[in-house]
C-alpha positions in Angstrom: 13.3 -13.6 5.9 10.9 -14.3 2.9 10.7 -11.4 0.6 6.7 -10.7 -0.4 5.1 -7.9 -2.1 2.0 -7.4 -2.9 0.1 -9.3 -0.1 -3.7 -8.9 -2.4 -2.4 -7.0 -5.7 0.8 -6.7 -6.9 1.1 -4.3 -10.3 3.6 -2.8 -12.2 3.3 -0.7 -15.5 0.1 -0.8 -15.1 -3.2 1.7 -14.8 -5.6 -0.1 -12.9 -8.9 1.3 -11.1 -10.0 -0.8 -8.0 -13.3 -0.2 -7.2 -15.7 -1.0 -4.2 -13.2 -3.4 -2.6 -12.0 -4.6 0.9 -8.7 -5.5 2.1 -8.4 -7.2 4.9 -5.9 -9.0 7.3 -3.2 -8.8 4.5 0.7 -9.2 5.1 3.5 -9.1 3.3 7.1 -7.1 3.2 5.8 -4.7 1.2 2.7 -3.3 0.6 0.3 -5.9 2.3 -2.9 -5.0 0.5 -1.4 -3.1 -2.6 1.8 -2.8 -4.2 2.1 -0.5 -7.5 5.8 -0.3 -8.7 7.6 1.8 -10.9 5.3 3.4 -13.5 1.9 2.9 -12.4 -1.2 4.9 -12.8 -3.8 3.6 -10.5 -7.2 4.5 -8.5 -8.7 3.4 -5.6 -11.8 4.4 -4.9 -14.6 4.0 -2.4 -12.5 0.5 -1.1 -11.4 -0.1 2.5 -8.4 -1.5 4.3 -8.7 -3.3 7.9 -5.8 -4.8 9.5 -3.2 -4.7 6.8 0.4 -4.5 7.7 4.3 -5.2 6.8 6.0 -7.7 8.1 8.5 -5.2 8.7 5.9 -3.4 10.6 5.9 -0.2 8.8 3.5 2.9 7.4 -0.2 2.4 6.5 0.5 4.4 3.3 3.9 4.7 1.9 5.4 6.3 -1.4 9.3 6.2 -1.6 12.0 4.5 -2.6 13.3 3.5 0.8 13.9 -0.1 1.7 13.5 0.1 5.3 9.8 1.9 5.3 7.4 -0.1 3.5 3.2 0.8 3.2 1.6 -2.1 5.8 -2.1 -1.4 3.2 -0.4 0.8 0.3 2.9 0.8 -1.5 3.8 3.2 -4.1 6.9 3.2 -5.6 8.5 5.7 -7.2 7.4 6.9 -10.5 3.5 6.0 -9.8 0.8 7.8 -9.0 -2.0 6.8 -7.2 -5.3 8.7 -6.6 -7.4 7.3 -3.6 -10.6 8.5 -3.3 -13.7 8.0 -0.4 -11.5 5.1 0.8 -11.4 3.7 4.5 -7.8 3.0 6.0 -8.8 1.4 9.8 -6.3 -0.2 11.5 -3.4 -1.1 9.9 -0.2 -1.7 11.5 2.3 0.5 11.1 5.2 0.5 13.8 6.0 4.2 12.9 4.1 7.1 12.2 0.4 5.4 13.4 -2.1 5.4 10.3 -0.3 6.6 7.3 2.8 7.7 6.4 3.1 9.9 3.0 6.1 11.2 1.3 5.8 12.7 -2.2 8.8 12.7 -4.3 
């Protein structure tokens, strides 16, 4: 199976704001609209996410270090923190847990 991270944004070490924006009909393996890795201080804010998902089919929103449960519109590794605020997540595809999926380490 191809291996892809990141489907729209992929960062890592990085603090980024995203602002205003619309993911939509994304895929990848992990994190089909936004991937932060390891050591990432990030925002999202007043954005929305349609129809993301995994290949893998798993969680809307995802923070953990687990292979086998990757975010289908947000990834967040361990080690980042992400702030989402006034954002829209509407259907993405998750094959467990339904919309989102959090787990703070």
């Amino acid at each position: 199976m191809l291996y892809v991270i990141g489907g729209a944004i992929f960062s890592e070490k990085n603090n980024i704001t995203i602002i205003g924006s619309e993911f939509i009909k994304n895929k990848a393996t992990r994190g089909a609209g936004v991937f932060f890795a390891s050591d990432s201080n990030s925002n999202i804010i007043n954005s929305t996410f349609i129809n993301n998902s995994a290949i893998n089919n798993e969680s809307n929103v995802f923070g953990s270090y687990n292979v086998n449960n990757d975010g289908g519109a947000i990834y967040s590794d361990y080690g980042s923190t992400i702030n989402i605020i006034g954002t829209n997540l509407i259907a993405n595809f998750a094959k467990d847990y339904g919309e989102q999926y959090i787990s703070i380490l």
